[in-house]
C-alpha positions in Angstrom: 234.9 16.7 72.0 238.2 15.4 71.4 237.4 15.3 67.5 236.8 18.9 67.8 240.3 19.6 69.3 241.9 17.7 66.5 240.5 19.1 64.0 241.0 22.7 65.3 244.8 21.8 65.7 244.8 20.4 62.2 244.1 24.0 60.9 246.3 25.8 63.0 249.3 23.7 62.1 248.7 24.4 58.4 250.6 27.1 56.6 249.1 30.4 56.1 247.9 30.7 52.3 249.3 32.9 49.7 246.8 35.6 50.7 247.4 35.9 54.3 250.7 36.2 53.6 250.6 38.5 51.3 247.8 40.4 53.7 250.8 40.0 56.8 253.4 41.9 54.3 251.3 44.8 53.2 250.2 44.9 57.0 253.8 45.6 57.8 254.5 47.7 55.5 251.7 49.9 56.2 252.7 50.0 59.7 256.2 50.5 58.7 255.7 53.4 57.0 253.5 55.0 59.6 256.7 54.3 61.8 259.2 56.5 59.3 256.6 59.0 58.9 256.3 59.7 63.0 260.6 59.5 63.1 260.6 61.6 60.3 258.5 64.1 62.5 260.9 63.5 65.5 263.9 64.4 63.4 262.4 67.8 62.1 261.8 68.5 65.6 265.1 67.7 66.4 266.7 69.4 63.5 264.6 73.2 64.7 265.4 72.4 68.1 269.3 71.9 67.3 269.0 75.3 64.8 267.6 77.2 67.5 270.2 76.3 69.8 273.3 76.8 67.4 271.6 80.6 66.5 271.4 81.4 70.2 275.3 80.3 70.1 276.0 82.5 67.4 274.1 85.1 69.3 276.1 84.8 72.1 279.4 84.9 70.7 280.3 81.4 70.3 282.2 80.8 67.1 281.2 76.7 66.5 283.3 76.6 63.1 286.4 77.0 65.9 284.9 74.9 68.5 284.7 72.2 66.0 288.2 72.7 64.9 289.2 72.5 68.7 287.3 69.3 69.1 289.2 67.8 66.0 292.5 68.6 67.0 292.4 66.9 70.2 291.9 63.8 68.0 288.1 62.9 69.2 286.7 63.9 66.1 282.9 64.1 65.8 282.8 61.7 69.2 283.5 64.1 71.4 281.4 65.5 74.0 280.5 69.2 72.7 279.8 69.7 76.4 283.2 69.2 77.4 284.5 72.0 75.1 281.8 75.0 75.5 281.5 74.2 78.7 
């Protein structure tokens, strides 16, 4: 029984061959690019959502182009809070 736990640590502590690793890589990147295709959904989302939002703005009167100007002058640049200044 002990012959049996040698030998099975024997094969575990040898390096993985040339086609497991390249098996591993194309593994990731299959997964990986699964990964940019869901963010890449997210960020469209995003993107209508943020639209939406700015239209309603415009809609209501808010100039943004001068809100943005505002928010640069006070020296924050694009860090500043937008809530801070249309609120």
């Amino acid at each position: 029984m002990a012959k049996k736990k040698a030998k099975a640590k024997k094969a575990s502590a040898q390096p993985a061959s040339e086609a497991e690793k390249i098996g591993f890589h194309k593994g990731a990147l299959t997964t990986l690019a699964k990964e940019r295709e869901e963010m890449m959904k997210i960020l469209t989302i995003v993107e209508q959502l943020m639209q939406m939002h700015i239209k309603a703005l415009k809609e209501l009167g808010v100039d943004l182009a001068a809100e943005a100007k505002k928010m640069k002058s006070a020296g924050k640049g694009g860090k500043a809070k937008l809530e801070e200044h249309l609120g």
